[in-house]
DRENNU-41316 format. One record per residue (C-alpha): residue number from 1; x, y, z. Coordinates in nm, 4 decimals. Each point is the difference from the previous one (the first is absolute). Layout:
BEGIN
+-----+----------+----------+----------+
|   i |     east |    north |       up |
+-----+----------+----------+----------+
| NUM |        X |        Y |        Z |
...
+-----+----------+----------+----------+
END
This chain:
BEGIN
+-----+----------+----------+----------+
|   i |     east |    north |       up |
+-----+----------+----------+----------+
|   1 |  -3.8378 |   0.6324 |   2.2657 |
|   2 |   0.3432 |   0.0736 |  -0.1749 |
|   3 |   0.0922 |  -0.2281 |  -0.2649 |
|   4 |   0.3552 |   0.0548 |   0.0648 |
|   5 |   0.0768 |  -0.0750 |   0.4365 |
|   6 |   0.2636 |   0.0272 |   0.1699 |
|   7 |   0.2671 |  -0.2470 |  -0.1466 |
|   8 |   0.2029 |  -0.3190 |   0.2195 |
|   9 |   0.3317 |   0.0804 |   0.0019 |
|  10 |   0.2624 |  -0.2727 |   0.0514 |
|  11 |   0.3529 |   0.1746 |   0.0444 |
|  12 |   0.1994 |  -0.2971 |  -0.1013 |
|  13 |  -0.1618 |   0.0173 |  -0.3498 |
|  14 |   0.1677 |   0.2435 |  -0.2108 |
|  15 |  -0.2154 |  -0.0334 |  -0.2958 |
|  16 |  -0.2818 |  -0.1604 |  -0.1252 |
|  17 |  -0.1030 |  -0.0533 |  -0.3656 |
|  18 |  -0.3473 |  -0.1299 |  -0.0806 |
|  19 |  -0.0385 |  -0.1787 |  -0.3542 |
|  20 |  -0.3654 |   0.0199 |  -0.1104 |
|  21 |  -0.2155 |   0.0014 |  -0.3398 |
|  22 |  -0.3941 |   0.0285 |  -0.0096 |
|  23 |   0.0169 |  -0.3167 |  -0.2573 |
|  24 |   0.1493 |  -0.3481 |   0.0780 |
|  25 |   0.2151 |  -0.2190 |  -0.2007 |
|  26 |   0.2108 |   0.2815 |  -0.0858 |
|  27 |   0.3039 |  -0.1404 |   0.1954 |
|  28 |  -0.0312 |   0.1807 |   0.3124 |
|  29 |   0.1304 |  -0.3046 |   0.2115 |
|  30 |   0.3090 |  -0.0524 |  -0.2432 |
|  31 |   0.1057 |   0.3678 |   0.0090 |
|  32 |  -0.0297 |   0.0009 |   0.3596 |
|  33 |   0.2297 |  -0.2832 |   0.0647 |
|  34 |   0.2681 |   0.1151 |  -0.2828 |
|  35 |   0.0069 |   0.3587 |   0.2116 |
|  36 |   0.0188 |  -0.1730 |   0.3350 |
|  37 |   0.2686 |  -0.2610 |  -0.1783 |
|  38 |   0.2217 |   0.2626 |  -0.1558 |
|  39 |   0.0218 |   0.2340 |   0.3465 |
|  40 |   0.0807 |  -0.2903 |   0.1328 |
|  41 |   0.2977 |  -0.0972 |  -0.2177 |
|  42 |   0.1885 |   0.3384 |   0.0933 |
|  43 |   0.0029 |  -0.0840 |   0.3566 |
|  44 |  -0.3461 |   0.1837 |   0.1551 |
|  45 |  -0.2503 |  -0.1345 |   0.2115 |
|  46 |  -0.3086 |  -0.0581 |  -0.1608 |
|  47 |  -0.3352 |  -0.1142 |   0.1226 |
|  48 |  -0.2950 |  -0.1214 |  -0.3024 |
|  49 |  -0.3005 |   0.0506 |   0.2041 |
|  50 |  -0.3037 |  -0.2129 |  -0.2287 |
|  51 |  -0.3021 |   0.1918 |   0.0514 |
|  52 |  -0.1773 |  -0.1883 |  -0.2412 |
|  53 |  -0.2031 |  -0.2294 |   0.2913 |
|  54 |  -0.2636 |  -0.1442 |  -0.2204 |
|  55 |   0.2408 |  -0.1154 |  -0.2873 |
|  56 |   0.3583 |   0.0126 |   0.1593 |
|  57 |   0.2737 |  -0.1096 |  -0.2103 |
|  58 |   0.3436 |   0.1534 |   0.1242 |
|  59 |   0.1051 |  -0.3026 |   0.2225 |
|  60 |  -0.0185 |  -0.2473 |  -0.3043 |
|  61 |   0.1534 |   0.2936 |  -0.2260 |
|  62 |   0.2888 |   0.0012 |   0.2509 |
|  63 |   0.0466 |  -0.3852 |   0.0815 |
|  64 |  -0.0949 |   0.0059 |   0.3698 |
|  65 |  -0.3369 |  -0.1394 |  -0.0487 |
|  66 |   0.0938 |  -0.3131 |   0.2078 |
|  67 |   0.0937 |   0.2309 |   0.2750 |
|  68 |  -0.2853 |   0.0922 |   0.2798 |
|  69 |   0.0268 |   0.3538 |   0.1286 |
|  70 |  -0.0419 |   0.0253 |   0.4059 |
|  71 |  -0.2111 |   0.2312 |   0.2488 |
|  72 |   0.0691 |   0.0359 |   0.3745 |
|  73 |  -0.3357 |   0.1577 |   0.0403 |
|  74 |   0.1398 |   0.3389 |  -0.0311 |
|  75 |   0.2112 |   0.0201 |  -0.2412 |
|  76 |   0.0730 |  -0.1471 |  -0.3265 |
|  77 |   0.3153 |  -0.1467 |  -0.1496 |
|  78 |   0.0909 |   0.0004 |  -0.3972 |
|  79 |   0.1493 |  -0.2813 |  -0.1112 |
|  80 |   0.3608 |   0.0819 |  -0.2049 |
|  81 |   0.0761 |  -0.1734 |  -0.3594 |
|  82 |   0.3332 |  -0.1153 |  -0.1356 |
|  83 |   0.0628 |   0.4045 |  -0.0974 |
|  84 |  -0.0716 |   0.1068 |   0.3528 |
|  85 |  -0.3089 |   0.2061 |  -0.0906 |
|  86 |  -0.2476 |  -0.0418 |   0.2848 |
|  87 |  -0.4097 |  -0.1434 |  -0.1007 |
|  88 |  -0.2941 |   0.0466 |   0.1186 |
|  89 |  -0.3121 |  -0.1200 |  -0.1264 |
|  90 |  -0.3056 |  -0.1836 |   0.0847 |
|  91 |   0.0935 |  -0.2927 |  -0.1684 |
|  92 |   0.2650 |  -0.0292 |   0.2742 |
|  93 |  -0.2239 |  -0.0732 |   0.2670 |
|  94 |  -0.2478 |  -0.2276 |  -0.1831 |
|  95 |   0.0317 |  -0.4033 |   0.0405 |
|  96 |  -0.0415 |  -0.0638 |  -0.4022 |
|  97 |   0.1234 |   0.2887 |  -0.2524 |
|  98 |  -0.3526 |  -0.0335 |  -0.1879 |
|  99 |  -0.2429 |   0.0894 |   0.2860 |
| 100 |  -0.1892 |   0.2323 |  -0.0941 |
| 101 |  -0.0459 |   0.3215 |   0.2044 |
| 102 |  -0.3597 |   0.0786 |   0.0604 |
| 103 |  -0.0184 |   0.3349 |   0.1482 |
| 104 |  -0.2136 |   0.3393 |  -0.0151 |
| 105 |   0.1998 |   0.3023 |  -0.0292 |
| 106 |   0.0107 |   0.1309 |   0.3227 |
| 107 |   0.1892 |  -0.3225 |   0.0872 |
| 108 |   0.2553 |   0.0479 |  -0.2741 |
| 109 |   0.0536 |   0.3551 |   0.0530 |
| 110 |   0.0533 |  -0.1048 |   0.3844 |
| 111 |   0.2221 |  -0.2756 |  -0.1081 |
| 112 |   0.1937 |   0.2876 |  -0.2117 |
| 113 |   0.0837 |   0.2176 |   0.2652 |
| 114 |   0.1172 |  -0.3237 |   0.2284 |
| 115 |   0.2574 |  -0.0615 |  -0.2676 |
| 116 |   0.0503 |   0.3285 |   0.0282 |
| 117 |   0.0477 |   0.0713 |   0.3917 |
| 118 |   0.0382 |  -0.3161 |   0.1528 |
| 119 |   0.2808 |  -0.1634 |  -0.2289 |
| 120 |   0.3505 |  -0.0072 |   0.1315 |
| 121 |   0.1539 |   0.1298 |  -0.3179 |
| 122 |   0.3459 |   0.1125 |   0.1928 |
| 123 |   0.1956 |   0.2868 |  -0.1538 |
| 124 |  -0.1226 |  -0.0002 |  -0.3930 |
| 125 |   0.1837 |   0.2284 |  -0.2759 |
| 126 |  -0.3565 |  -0.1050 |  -0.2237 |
| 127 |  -0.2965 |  -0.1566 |   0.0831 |
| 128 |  -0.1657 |  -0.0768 |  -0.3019 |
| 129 |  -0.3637 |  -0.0328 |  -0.0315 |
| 130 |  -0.2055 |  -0.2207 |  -0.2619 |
| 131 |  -0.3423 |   0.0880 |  -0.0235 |
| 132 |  -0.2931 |  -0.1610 |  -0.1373 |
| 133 |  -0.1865 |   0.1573 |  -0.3256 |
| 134 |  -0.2447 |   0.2576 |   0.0256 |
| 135 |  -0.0958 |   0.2417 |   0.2693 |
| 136 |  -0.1142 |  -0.1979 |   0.3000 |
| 137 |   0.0027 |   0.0178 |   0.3508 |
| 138 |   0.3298 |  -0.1557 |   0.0236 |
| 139 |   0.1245 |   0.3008 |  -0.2267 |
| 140 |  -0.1411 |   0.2609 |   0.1483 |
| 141 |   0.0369 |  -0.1386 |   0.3260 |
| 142 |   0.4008 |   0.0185 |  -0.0836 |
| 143 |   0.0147 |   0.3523 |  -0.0850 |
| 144 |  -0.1648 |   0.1501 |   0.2533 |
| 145 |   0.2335 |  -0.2063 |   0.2336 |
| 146 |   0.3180 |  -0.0584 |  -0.1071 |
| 147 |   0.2479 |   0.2946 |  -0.0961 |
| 148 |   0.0670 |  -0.1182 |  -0.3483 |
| 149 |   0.3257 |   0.1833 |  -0.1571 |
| 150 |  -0.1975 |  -0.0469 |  -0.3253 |
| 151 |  -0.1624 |  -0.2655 |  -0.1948 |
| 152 |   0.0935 |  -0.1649 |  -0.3371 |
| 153 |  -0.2700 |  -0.0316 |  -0.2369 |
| 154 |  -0.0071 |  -0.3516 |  -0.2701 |
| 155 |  -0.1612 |  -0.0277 |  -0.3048 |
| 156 |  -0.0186 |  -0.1570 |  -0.3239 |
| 157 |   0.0125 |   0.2792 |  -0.3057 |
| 158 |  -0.4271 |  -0.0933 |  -0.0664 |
| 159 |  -0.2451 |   0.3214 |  -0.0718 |
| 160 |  -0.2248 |  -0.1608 |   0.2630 |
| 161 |   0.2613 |  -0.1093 |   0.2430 |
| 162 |   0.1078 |   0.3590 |   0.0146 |
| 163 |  -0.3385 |   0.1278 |   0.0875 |
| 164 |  -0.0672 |  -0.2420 |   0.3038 |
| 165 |   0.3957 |   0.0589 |   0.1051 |
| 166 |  -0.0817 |   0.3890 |   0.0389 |
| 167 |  -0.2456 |  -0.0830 |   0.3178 |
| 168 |   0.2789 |  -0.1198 |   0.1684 |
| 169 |   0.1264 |   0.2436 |  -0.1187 |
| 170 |  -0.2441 |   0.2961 |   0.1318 |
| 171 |  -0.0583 |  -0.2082 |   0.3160 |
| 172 |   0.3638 |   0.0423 |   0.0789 |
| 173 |  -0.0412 |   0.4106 |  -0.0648 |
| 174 |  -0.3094 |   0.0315 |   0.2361 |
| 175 |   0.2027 |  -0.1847 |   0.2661 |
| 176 |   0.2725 |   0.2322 |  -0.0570 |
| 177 |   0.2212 |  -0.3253 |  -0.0817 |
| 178 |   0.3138 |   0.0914 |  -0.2217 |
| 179 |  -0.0052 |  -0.1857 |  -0.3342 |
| 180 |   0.3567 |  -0.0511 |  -0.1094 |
| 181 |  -0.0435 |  -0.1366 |  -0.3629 |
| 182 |  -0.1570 |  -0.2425 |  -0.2312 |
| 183 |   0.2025 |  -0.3855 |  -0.0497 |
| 184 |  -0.1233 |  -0.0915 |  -0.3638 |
| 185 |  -0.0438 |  -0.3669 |  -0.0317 |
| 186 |  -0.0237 |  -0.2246 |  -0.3171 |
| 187 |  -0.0115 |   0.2797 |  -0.2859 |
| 188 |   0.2490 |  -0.3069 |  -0.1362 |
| 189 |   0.0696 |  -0.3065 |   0.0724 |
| 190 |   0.3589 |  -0.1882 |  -0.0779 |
| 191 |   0.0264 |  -0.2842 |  -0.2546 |
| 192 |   0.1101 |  -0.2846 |   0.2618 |
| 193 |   0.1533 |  -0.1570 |  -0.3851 |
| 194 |   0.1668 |   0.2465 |  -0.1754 |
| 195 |   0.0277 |   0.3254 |   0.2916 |
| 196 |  -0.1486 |   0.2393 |  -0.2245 |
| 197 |  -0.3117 |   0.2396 |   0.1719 |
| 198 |  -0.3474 |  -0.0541 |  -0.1824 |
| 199 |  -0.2936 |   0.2746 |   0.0715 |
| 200 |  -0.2295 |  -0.1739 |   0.2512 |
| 201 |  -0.1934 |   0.3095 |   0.1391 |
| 202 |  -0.0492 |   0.3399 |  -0.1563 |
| 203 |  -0.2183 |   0.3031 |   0.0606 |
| 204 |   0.1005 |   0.2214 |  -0.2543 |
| 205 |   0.2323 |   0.1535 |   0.2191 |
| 206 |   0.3673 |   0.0362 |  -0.0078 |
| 207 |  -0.0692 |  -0.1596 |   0.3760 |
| 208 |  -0.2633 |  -0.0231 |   0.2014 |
| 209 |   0.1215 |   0.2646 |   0.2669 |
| 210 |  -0.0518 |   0.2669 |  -0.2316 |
| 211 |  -0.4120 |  -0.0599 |   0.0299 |
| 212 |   0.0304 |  -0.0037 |   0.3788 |
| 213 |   0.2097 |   0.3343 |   0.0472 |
| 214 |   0.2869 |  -0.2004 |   0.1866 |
| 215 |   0.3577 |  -0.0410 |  -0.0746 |
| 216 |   0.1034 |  -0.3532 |  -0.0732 |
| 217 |   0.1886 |  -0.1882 |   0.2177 |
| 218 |   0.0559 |  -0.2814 |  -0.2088 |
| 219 |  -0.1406 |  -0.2484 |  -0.3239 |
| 220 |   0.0460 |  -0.3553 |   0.0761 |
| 221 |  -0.0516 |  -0.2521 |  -0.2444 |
| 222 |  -0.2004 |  -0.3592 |  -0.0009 |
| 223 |   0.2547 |  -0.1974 |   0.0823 |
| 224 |  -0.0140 |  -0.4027 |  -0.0068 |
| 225 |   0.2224 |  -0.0525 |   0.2581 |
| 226 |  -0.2048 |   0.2337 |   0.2515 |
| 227 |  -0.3544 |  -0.1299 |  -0.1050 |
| 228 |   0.0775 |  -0.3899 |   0.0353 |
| 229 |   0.2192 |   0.0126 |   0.3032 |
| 230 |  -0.1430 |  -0.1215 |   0.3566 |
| 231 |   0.2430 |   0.2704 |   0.2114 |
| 232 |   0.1847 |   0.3166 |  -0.1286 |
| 233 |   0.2756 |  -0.0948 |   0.1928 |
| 234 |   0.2850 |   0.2764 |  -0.0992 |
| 235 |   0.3004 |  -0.2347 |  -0.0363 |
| 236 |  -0.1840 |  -0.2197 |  -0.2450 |
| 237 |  -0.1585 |   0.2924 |  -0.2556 |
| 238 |   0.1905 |   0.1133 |  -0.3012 |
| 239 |   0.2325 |   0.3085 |  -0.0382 |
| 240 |  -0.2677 |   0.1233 |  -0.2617 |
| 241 |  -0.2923 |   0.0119 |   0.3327 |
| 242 |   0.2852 |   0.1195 |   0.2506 |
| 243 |   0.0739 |   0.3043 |  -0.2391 |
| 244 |  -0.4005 |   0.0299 |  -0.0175 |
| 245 |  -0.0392 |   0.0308 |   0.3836 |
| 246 |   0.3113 |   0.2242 |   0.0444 |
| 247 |  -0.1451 |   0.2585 |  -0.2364 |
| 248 |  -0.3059 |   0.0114 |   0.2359 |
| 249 |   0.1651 |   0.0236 |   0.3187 |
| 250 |   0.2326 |   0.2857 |  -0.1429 |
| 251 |  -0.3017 |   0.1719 |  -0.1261 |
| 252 |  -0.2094 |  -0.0473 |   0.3238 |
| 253 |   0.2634 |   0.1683 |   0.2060 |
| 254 |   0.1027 |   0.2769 |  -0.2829 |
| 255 |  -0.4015 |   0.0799 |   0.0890 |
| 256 |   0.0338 |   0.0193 |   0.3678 |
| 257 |   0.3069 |   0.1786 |   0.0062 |
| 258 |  -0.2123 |   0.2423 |  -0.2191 |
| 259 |  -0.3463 |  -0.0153 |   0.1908 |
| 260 |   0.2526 |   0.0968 |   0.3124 |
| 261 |   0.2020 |   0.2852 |  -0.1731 |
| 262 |  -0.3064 |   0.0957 |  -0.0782 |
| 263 |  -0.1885 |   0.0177 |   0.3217 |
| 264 |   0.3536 |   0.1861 |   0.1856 |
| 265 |  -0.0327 |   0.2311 |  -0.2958 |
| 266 |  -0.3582 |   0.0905 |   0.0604 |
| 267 |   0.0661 |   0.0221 |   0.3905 |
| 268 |   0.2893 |   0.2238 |  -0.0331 |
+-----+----------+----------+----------+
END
């Protein structure tokens, strides 16, 4: 059998961006939520799909935790936060936000691909997709599915984080999944007294992307205010984590714009 079907298309998508890493705690959740946050401010429509069913966090991250998602046995509805980005996630149909999800894989890569094709996302400019760590069924579930525009790859600048990042890394090549760039998380981390940026993590390496082979999309910093808050909500974060999440989303479409030159290049 082909590890790379025949993908579901949904029409009213225009493009989907997957953020993974093979290694958790890395930040994929936060970097997920600042994308889907700063596409939002300019006016898209955004959708933060949490793939993460075992250990979802995205709800909480967004401040609609207290809000139930609904089914009508067909189809499923996101619920929308303050910004108007539209949430799905697991946690949005359980009764208490810290049941646990006790499932084999072939029920989590099935409950992947309802997100997927049963959700009632409406017309989308980016549906953005937060994965667990690793490459599990849920992953590679995803990519044989869904027609990702390309995926964003988080890490912290660590010798060993960079080695278990490149399986996500490979497993996105063998499923022909285009990998736009590397998001470099906590190389510093910003003095919540004085402002100034102290070395946190370092591999030896002007940044981490270098190891990897991947341009770099962007370096974000620790950052007090983003570690102790209960919701990234956009209108409460600082100028400083705006500018942050505005250099990503520039970058992320700088490499689509270039994946898709690229592809009419090669066609013509």
């Amino acid at each position: 059998m082909s590890l790379i079907p025949e993908k579901k298309q949904n029409p009213a998508v225009k493009r989907v961006i997957g953020v993974v890493s093979g290694k958790g705690g890395v930040g994929k959740s936060m970097v997920a939520s600042l994308l889907a946050e700063s596409f939002a401010s300019r006016g898209l429509n955004v959708g933060l799909l949490d793939a993460d069913i075992t250990g979802p966090s995205i709800p909480r991250m967004l401040g609609i935790d207290s809000f139930r998602a609904e089914s009508d046995g067909e189809h499923l509805y996101p619920i929308e936060n303050e910004e108007g980005i539209k949430v799905l996630s697991i946690n949005l149909f359980n009764e208490k936000e810290d049941e646990p999800v006790i499932w084999r894989g072939p029920l989590l890569a099935k409950a992947i691909d309802q997100f997927w094709s049963d959700t009632v996302w409406g017309e989308l400019d980016y549906l953005i997709i937060d994965f667990p760590p690793g490459t599990s069924d849920v992953v590679l579930t995803s990519f044989q599915i869904i027609p990702f525009s390309g995926i964003v790859v988080v890490a912290t600048p660590q010798d060993y984080v960079s080695m278990i990042v490149r399986k996500s890394i490979n497993m996105a090549s063998m499923l022909k999944t285009p990998v736009l760039g590397v998001v470099e998380n906590m190389r510093t981390m910003v003095c919540p007294h004085c402002g100034s940026e102290i070395a946190l993590f370092d591999d030896g390496t002007q940044n981490g992307a270098q190891r990897m082979g991947l341009p770099l999309l962007a370096s974000l910093p620790w950052r007090k205010e983003l570690a102790q808050s209960r919701a990234l909500r956009w209108s409460e974060l600082s100028s400083a984590v705006h500018r942050d999440a505005e250099i990503l989303a520039n970058e992320v479409e700088l490499a689509l714009a270039s994946l898709s030159s690229g592809s009419s290049a090669s066609q013509g």
